[in-house]
C-alpha positions in Angstrom: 138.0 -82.6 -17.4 139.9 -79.6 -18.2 140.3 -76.2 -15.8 138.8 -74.3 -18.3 135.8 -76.3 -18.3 135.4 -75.9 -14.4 135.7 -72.3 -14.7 133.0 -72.0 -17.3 131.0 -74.3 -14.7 131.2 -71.6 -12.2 130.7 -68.6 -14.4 127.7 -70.1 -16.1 126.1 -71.0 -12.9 127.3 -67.2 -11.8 125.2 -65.7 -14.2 122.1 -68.1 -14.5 122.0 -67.3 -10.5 120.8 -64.1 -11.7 118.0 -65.1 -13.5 116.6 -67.2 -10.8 117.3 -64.3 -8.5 115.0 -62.4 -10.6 112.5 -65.2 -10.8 112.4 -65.8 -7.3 112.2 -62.5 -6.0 109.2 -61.8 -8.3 107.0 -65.6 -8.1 108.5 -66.7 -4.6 109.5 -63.5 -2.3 106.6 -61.7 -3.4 104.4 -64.3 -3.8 104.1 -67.7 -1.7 106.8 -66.7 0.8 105.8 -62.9 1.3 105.4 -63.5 5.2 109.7 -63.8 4.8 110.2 -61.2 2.7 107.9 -58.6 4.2 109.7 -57.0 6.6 112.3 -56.1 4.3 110.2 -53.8 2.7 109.2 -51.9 5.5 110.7 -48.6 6.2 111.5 -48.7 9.7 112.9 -51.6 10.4 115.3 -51.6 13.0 116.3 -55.4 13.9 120.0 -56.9 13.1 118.4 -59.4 11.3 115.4 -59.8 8.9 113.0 -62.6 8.4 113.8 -61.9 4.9 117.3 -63.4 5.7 115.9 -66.6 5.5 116.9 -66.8 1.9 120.2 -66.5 2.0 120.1 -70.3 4.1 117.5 -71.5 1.4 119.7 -70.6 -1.0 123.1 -71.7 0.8 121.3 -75.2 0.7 121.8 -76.6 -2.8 125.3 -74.9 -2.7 126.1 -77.2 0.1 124.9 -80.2 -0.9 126.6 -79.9 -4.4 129.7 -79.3 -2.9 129.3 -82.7 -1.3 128.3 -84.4 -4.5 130.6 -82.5 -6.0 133.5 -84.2 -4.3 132.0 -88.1 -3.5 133.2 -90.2 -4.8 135.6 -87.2 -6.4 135.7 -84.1 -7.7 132.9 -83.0 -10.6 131.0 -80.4 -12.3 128.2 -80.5 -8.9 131.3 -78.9 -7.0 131.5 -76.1 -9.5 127.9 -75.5 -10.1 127.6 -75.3 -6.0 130.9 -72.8 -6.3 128.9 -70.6 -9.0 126.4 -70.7 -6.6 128.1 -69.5 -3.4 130.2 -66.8 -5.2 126.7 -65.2 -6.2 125.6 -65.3 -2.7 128.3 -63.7 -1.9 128.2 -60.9 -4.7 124.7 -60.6 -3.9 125.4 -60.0 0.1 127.7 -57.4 -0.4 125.9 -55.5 -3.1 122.3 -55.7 -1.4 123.2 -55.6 2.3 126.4 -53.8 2.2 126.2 -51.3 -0.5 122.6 -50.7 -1.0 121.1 -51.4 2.1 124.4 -50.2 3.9 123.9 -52.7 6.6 127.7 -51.9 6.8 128.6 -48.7 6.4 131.2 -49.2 3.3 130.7 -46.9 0.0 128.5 -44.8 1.4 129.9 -42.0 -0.9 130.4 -43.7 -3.8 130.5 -41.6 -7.3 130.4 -45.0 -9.5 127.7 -44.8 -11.9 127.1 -48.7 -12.0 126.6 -49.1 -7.7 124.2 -45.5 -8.1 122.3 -47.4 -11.0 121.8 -50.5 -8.5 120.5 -48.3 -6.1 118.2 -46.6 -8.3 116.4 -49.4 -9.1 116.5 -51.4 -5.5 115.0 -48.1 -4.6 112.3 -48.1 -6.9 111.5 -52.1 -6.2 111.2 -50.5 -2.2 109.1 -47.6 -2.7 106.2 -50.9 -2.8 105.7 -51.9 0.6 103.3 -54.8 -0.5 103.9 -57.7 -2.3 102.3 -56.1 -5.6 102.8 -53.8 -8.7 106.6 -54.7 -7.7 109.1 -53.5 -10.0 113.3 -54.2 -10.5 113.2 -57.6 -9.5 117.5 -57.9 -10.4 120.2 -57.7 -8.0 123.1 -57.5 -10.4 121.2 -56.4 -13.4 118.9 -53.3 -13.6 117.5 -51.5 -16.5 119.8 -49.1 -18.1 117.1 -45.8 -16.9 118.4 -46.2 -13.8 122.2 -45.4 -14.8 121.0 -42.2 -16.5 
């Protein structure tokens, strides 16, 4: 199989992660599994860590374990599709905890039109603190009102 090929593995997997994202924040996070994500939503929350952060090791699962299939007996598409995977968690860390949330203080002043649009919306999905009438269920995606 050809580089190209892998890449387009990992991008493809990339931007499906969205999707899911979306769909689990909406049917799973704020349905089933509300006990984990409830404390995110509250507006005092002090605590280094969040029950919410859960997800990120549910999610960090099937990236790990097609990263092992991915490489036994050698290396195949399961590798990339776990690497599409990982690079979205880490996307999605650093643009929901770090810029957004600011659970590092890093672009805290930030003029960019695209990082105030994301935290338009993420600040419109908060202003719920229960699990319904939730709204801007994207972390990478938000509707274009929020970027005007």
């Amino acid at each position: 199989m050809t580089t190209l090929y892998f890449i387009l593995i990992t991008l493809g997997t990339f931007l499906i992660m969205e999707m899911v994202t979306w769909l689990t924040h909406k049917y799973v996070m704020h349905g089933f599994l509300w006990y984990l994500h409830e404390d995110h939503h509250q507006p005092k929350y002090k605590g280094l860590f969040e029950k919410n952060d859960a997800f990120f090791v549910i999610f960090a699962i099937p990236s790990i374990l097609l990263f092992y299939f991915g490489v036994n007996p050698e290396l195949n598409y399961k590798f990339f599709v776990g690497l599409g995977i990982l690079l979205y968690g880490l996307a999605y860390f650093v643009v929901h905890d770090i810029i957004i949330h600011q659970r590092v203080k890093w672009f805290t002043r930030s003029k960019n039109k695209y990082i105030s649009g994301l935290r338009r919306g993420h600040k419109v999905h908060h202003k719920h603190l229960g699990k319904e009438e939730g709204e801007c269920f994207g972390m990478l995606l938000v509707p274009k009102k929020y970027f005007f």
